[in-house]
C-alpha positions as CSV (number, residue, x, y, z in Angstrom):
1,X,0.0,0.0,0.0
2,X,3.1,2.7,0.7
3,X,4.7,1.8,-2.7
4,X,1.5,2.2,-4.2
5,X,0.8,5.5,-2.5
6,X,4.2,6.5,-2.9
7,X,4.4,5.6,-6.8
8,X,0.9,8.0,-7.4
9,X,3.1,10.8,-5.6
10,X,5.9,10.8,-7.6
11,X,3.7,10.6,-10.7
12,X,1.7,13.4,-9.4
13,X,4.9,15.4,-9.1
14,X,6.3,14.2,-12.9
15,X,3.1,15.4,-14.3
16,X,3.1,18.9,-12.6
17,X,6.6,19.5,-13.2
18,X,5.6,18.5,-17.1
19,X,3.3,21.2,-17.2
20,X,3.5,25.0,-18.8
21,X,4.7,27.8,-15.8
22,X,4.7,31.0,-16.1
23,X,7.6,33.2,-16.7
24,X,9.2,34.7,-13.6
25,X,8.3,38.1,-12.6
26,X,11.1,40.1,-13.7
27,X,11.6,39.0,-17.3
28,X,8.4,39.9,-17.7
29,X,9.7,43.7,-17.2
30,X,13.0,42.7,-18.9
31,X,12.3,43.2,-22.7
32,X,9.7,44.5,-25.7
33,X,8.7,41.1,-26.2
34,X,7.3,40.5,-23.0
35,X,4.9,43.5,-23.0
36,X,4.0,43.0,-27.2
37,X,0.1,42.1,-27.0
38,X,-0.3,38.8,-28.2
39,X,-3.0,38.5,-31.5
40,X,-6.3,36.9,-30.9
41,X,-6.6,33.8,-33.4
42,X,-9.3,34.3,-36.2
43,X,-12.7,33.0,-35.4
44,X,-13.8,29.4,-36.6
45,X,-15.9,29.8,-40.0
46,X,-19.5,28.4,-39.3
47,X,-20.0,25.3,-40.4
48,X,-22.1,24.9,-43.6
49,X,-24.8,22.6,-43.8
50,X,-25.1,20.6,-46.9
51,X,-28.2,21.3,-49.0
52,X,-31.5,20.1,-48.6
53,X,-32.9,18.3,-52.1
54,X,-35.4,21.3,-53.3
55,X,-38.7,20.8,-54.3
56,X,-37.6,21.9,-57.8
57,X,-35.6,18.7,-58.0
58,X,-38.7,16.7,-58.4
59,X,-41.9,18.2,-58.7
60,X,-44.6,17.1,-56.1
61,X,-46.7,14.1,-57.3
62,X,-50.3,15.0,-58.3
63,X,-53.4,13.2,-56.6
64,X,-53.7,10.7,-59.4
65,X,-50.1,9.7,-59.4
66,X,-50.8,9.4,-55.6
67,X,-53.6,7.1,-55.6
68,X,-52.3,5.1,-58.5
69,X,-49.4,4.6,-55.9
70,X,-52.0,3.5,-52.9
71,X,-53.2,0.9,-55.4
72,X,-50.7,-0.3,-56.5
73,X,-49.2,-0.1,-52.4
74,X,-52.4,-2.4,-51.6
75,X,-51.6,-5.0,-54.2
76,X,-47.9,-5.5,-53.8
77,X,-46.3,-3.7,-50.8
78,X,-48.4,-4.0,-48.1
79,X,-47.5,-7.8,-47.2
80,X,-43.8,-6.3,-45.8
81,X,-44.1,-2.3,-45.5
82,X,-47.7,-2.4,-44.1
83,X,-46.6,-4.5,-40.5
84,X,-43.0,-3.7,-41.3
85,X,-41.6,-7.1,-42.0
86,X,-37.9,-8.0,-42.0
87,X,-36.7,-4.3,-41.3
88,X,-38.9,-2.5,-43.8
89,X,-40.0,0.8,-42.9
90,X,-43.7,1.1,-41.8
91,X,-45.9,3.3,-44.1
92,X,-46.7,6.4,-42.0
93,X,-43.7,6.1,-39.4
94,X,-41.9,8.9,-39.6
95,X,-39.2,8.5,-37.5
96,X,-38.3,5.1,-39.7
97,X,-39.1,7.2,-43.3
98,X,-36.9,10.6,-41.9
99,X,-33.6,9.1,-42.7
100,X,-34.3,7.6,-46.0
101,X,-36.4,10.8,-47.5
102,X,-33.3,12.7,-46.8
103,X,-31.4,10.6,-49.1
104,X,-33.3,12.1,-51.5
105,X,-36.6,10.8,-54.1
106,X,-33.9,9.7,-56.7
107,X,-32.3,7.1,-53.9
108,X,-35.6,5.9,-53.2
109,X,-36.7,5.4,-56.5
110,X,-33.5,3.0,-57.0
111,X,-33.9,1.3,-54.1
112,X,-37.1,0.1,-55.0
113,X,-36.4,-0.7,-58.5
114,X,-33.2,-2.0,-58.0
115,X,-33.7,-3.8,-54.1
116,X,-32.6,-2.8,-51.0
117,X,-31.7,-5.6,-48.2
118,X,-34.1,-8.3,-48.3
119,X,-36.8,-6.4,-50.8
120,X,-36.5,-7.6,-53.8
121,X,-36.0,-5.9,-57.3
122,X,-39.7,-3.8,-58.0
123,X,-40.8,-5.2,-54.7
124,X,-40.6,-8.6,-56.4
125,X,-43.1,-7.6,-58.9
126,X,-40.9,-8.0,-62.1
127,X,-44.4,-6.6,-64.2
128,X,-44.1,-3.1,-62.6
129,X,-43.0,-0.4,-64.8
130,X,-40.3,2.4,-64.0
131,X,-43.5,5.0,-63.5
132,X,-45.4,2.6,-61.4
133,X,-42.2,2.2,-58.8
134,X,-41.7,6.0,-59.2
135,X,-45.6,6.6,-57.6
136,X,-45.8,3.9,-55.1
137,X,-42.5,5.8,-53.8
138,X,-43.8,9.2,-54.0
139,X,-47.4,7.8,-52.4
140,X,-44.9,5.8,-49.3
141,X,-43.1,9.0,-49.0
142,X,-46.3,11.5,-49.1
143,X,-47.4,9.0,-45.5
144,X,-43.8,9.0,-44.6
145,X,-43.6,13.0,-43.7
């Protein structure tokens, strides 16, 4: 126990020695270079935040291409997205649907035409067309928000 106590002292005392000190009193008043005013650094820049995707990117899906996206929803996505099976996101959670709108519509769209995880390719509906994928993505989304 006294070599351990003793060992933290003289650490103590390596580490403190270690450190910056200040200069003595008297060569502070000994030369110009002790009284020159030492310059402020520059402020950080603020940080930028990246861009979000504009609405002008894609424009905003009209009703029909919305409820041709519910039907088609009903038919072929509901089986996983509608209980959220195997780690799909829920239609109408938003915490779950935040992350992946961000990405932006285009990543969406490729994930669903292309597979994600375990979805399959067009939701494993081979017979969906590009503009069928496209407004079952925009209807998930328009719940997702």
């Amino acid at each position: 126990m006294k070599t351990t106590t003793l060992l933290s002292l003289l650490i103590v005392a390596a580490l403190a020695a270690c450190g910056d000190k200040a200069p003595p009193s008297d060569a502070a008043a000994s030369g110009p270079s002790a009284t020159a005013p030492v310059p402020e650094p520059a402020p950080a820049p603020a940080p930028v935040a990246p861009p979000a995707p504009t609405a002008a990117a894609a424009p905003a899906p009209s009703a029909a291409e919305l409820a041709a996206g519910e039907k088609i929803y009903t038919a072929a996505c509901v089986s996983c997205h509608g209980a959220a099976v195997m780690g799909a996101p829920k239609l109408g959670d938003k915490p779950s649907w935040t992350p992946r709108i961000a990405k932006g519509i285009d990543v969406l769209y490729a994930n669903a035409t292309n597979g994600l995880n375990l979805m399959p390719p067009r939701g494993g509906n081979a017979a969906l067309k590009d503009e069928e994928i496209k407004s079952v993505v925009d209807f998930m989304v328009s719940k997702g928000r």
